[in-house]
C-alpha positions in Angstrom: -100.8 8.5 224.8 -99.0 9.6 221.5 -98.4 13.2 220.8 -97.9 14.8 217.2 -94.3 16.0 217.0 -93.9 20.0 216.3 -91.1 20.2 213.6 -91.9 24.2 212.4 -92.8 25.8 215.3 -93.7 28.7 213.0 -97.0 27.0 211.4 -99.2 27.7 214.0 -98.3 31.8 214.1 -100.9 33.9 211.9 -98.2 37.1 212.9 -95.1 37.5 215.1 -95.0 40.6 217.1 -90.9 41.3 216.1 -89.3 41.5 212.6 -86.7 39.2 211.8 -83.1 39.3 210.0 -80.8 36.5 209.0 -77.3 37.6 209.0 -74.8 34.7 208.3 -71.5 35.4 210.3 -68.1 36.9 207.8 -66.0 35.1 206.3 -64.2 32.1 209.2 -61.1 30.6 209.0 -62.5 27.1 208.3 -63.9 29.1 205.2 -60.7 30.2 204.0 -59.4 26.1 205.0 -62.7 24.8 203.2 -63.6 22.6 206.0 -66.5 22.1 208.1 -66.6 23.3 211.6 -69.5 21.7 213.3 -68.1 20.6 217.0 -69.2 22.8 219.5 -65.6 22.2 221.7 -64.0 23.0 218.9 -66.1 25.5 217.2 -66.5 27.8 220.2 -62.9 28.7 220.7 -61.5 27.9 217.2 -61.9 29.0 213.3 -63.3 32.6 214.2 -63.6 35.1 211.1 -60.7 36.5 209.0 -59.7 39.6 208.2 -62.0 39.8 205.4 -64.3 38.4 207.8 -64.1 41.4 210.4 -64.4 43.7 207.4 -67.8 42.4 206.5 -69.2 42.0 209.5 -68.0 45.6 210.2 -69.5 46.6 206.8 -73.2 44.5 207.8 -73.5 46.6 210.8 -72.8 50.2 209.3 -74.9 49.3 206.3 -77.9 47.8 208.5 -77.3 51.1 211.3 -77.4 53.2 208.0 -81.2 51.6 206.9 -82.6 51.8 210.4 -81.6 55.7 210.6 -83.9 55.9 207.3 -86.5 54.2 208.3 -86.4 55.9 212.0 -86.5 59.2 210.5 -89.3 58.3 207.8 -91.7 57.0 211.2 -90.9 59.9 213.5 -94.3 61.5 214.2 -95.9 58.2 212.0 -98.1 57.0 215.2 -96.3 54.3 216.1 -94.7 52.8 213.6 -90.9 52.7 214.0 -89.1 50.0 216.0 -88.1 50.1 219.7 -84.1 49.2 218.7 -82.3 46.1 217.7 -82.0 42.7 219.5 -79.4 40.6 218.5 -79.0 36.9 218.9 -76.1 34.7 217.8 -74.9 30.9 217.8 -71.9 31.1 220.7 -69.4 29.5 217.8 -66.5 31.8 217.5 -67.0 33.2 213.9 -70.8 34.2 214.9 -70.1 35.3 217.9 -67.5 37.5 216.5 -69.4 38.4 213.7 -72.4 39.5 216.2 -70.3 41.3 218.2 -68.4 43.9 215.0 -72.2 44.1 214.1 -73.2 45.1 217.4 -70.5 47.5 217.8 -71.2 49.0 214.5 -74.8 49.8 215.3 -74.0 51.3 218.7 -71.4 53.5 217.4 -74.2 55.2 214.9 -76.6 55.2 218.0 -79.1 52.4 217.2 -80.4 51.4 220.7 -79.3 48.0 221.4 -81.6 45.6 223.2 -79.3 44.2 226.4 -80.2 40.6 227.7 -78.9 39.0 231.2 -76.1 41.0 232.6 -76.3 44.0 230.3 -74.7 42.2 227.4 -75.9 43.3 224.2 -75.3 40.0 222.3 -77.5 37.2 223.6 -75.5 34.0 222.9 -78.0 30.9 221.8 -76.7 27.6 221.5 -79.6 27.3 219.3 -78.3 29.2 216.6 -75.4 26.9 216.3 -74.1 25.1 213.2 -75.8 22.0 212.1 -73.9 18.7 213.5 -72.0 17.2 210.6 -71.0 14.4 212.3 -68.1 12.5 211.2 -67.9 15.0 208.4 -66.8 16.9 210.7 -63.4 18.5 209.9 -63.2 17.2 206.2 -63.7 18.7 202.8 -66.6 21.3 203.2 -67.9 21.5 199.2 -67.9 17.7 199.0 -69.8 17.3 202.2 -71.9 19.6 202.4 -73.1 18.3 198.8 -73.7 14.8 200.4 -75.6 16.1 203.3 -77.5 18.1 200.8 -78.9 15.6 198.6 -79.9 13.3 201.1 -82.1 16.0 202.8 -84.4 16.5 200.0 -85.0 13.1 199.9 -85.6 12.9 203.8 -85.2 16.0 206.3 -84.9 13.4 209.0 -82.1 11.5 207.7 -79.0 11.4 210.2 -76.7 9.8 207.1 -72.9 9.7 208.8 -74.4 11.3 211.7 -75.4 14.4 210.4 -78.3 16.1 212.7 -81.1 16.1 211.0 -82.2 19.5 208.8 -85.6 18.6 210.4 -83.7 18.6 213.8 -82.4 22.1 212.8 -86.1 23.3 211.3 -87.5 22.4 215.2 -85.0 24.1 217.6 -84.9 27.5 215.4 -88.0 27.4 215.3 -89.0 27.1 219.0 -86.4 29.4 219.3 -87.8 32.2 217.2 -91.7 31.7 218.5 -89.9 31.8 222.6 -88.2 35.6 221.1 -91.2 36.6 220.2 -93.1 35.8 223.0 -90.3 36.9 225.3 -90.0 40.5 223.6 -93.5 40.9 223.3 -93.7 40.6 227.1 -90.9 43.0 228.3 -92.1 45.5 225.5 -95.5 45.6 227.3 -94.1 45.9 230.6 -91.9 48.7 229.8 -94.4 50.9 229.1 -95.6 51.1 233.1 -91.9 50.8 234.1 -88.6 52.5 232.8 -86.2 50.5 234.9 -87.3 47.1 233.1 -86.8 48.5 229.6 -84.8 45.9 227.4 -81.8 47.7 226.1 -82.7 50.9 228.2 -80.4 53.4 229.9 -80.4 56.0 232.3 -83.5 58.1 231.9 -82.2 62.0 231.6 -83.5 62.0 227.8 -87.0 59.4 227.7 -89.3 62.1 226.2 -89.4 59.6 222.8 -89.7 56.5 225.6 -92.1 58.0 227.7 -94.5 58.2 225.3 -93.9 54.4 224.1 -96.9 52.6 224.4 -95.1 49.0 223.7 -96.4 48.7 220.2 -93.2 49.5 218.4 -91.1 46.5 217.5 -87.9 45.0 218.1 -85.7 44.3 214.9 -84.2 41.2 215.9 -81.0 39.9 213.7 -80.2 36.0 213.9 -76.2 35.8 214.0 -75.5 32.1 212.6 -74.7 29.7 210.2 -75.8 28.9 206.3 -77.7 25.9 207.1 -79.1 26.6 210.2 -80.4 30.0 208.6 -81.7 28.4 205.7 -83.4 26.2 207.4 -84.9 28.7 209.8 -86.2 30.4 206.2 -88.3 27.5 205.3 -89.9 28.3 208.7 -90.9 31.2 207.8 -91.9 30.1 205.1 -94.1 27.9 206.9 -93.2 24.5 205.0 -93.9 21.3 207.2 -90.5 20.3 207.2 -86.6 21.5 206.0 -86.3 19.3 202.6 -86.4 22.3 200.6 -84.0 24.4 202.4 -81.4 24.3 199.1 -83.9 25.7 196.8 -83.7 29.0 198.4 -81.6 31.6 197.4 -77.8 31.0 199.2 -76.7 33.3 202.0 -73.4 34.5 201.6 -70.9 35.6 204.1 -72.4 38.5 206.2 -74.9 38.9 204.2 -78.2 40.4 206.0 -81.6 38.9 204.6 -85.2 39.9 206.1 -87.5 36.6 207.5 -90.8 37.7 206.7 -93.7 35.2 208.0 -95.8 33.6 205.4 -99.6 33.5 205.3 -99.8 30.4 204.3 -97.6 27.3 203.5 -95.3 28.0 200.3 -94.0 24.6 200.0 -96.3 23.7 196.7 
């Protein structure tokens, strides 16, 4: 019996329950080299961020801490309609990871409540959010292949030319990713409601009068920590296009640069 392969996980969702940020990790030192960086064994001990790096991810998380004091203080007494804190998610490479981490920092010290995953962390590594493969690009020139890679995708999203994982490949595992956050969230936001102790991100409970009254309906602003491609592709997601060859014709994400995922209505790809 055949089955119908699910490459955007994201087509089937009329509405996600959390709201959704791309931030691509600061500046790395494979940047600054001009290579790619794209093996895990490698990638997850080596070319973290610079010091330019560390300065923008710092600079992400005090500008993004900054936005979600406005728009706290604009909902208070609104019925409902602020968020419940931030939940961050990042690629375990060393320049997200590091990235996610200044970010996370950042937002604590300004007193946005952070969600905390398994063990308390508040950083929820996902091998899902790691850089595309580039195969045996891997370690070369980054401009000249990432070009190559580039043009082949929008001819074919499932091309694996010199052994490059697929953008399609990349388009599927975000994707599932995204839709098992949302369902995930959605569940322990409901559940906290009835019970303080499984709150996601909560504390002790000498100051829950804002909590208390909490009915679960409140969102979580969740911030992807990862890489150009993998967040571009994760865009055309949102966007709801039945597969990744368009993922270049969107706008570029620079270095720590924050950019809302908004769900389309309907596909955007004509």
């Amino acid at each position: 019996m055949s089955t119908t392969r699910i490459i955007n996980h994201l087509r089937g969702r009329d509405s996600l329950a959390q709201s959704y940020y791309a931030l691509r990790h600061g500046q790395s030192l494979a940047n600054v080299a001009g290579v790619i960086s794209s093996e895990p064994n490698i990638a997850t001990v080596q070319h973290g961020l610079s010091d330019l790096g560390r300065e923008q991810a710092r600079a992400a998380g005090d500008a993004f801490a900054a936005e979600y004091d406005v728009e706290s203080s604009a909902s208070s007494g609104g019925g409902g309609n602020g968020c419940r804190g931030v939940a961050i998610f990042s690629s375990d490479f060393a320049r997200a990871r590091e990235t996610a981490s200044i970010f996370a920092k950042a937002l604590a010290d300004s007193g946005v409540p952070l969600y905390e995953g398994v063990g308390g962390e508040c950083v929820v590594l996902e091998p899902r959010l790691r850089e595309r493969h580039f195969g045996e690009l891997d370690g070369g020139p980054a401009d000249a292949g990432y070009r190559a890679v580039w043009d082949a995708d929008a001819r074919d999203a499932d091309h694996e030319t010199f052994g490059v994982e697929s953008a399609n490949s990349v388009l599927e595992r975000t994707t599932g990713l995204i839709v098992e956050i949302d369902d995930r969230l959605s569940s322990s936001s409901s559940s906290s409601s009835s019970s303080s102790s499984s709150r996601p991100g909560g504390g002790d409970d000498d100051d829950d009068d804002d909590v208390d009254d909490d009915d679960g309906s409140r969102r979580w602003k969740c911030v992807l920590v990862a890489h150009g491609d993998v967040l571009q592709i994760a865009q055309t997601g949102f966007l709801k296009h039945s597969d990744a060859s368009r993922h270049r014709s969107l706008q570029h994400l620079e270095t720590a640069t924050i950019r809302e995922l908004t769900l389309a209505k309907d596909d955007l790809s004509d």
